[in-house]
Steps between C-alpha positions, in 0.01 A plus 500: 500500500603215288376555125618173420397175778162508600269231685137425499225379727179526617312403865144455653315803636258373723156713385306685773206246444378217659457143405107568537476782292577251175187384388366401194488749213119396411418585835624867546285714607273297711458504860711249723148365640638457889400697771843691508505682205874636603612210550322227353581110595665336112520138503731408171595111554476316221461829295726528170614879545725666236580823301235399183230427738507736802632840629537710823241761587692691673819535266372346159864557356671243745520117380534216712832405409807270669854474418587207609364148539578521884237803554218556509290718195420831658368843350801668355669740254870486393723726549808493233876666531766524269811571730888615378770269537739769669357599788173391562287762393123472331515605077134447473203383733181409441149305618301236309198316485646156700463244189729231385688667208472847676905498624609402157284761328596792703851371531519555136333837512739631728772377326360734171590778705856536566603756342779464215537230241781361685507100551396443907512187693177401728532259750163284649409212696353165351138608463681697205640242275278429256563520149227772416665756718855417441435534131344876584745594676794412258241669289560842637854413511525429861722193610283273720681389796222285654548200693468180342216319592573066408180374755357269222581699203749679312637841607466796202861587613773297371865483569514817277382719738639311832870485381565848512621629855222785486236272510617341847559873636129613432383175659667653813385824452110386445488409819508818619149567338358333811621776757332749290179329497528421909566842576153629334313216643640627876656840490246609222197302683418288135458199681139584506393766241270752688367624131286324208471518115787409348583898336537605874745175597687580240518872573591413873722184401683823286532726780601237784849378219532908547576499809701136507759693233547798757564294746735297315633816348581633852645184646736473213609826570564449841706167426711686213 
């Protein structure tokens, strides 16, 4: 493995709980008041749902959470993976609460844990560049190689960072993140977690980059 080039991202983990189950936090506890207990008819139109005000009953961890303006909000967690440059292989893994500064946070964390004081380089995508966690990461003397981001504002990484021909090659290389992430969705059946509280996503999130590295691992051998 690479002790050196690393990359960074996180994805949506779909939560094994329906849209109905998140109901206002005032009102936990009380009975659904329809004749079908088990599954009882929700009407939310016109209802102003989020994190602060409501919660599923069914996996109270999960947050209604969307990555994207061109999805829709659904129950989620996030699952985070820092990756090596060289060959593709998982350095750390772990699951989240799905918030808004969650994939910076633990991006950071991870980071903390490479072992050595050595100077690393950590390539992301757009939803990284802010100045908060390039500043952290230079911090912890990590080189951030995360691409610029110029929609309406100014980027946190300047032309020196981008002039250097490492920071075009872990561009490349991040890319690779994604194949990591759509294997445990299919091969490791993530798509649609079939657990809940966020302690046992993270434990299975763990366990599923496990088995992505020995299959790597044994592919690579194969190839060599």
């Amino acid at each position: 493995m690479s002790e050196e080039h690393f990359t960074v991202d996180g994805t949506l983990l779909k939560a094994w709980a329906s849209q109905k189950s998140f109901q206002p936090i005032e009102a936990a506890g009380k009975g659904p008041g329809d004749d079908d207990p088990g599954n009882p008819s929700v009407d939310f139109r016109g209802e102003k749902r989020s994190n602060k005000t409501h919660r599923s009953k069914t996996d109270p961890d999960s947050r209604l959470y969307r990555k994207s303006n061109n999805r829709g909000a659904q129950l989620s967690y996030t699952g985070h993976v820092l990756a090596e440059n060289a060959n593709g292989l998982v350095a750390d893994a772990q699951a989240s609460l799905a918030t808004g500064r969650a994939e910076r946070e633990v991006a950071v964390k991870m980071v903390e844990g490479v072992p050595g004081i050595h100077q690393v380089t950590v390539g992301a995508d757009k939803g990284y560049d802010s100045r908060q966690f390039v500043g952290d990461l230079r911090d912890r003397n990590a080189t951030p190689h995360v691409a610029q981001n110029t929609t309406k504002r100014r980027s946190a990484i300047d032309g020196r960072t981008t002039r250097h021909p490492g920071y075009k090659i872990s561009q490349r290389k991040r890319k690779r993140i994604e194949e990591i992430f759509g294997w445990m969705k299919t091969v490791g059946l993530l798509r649609q977690l079939r657990h809940r509280g966020r302690e046992t996503i993270d434990w299975i999130f763990k366990f599923t980059a496990a088995a992505y590295n020995l299959t790597r691992i044994r592919n690579l051998e194969l190839a060599a």
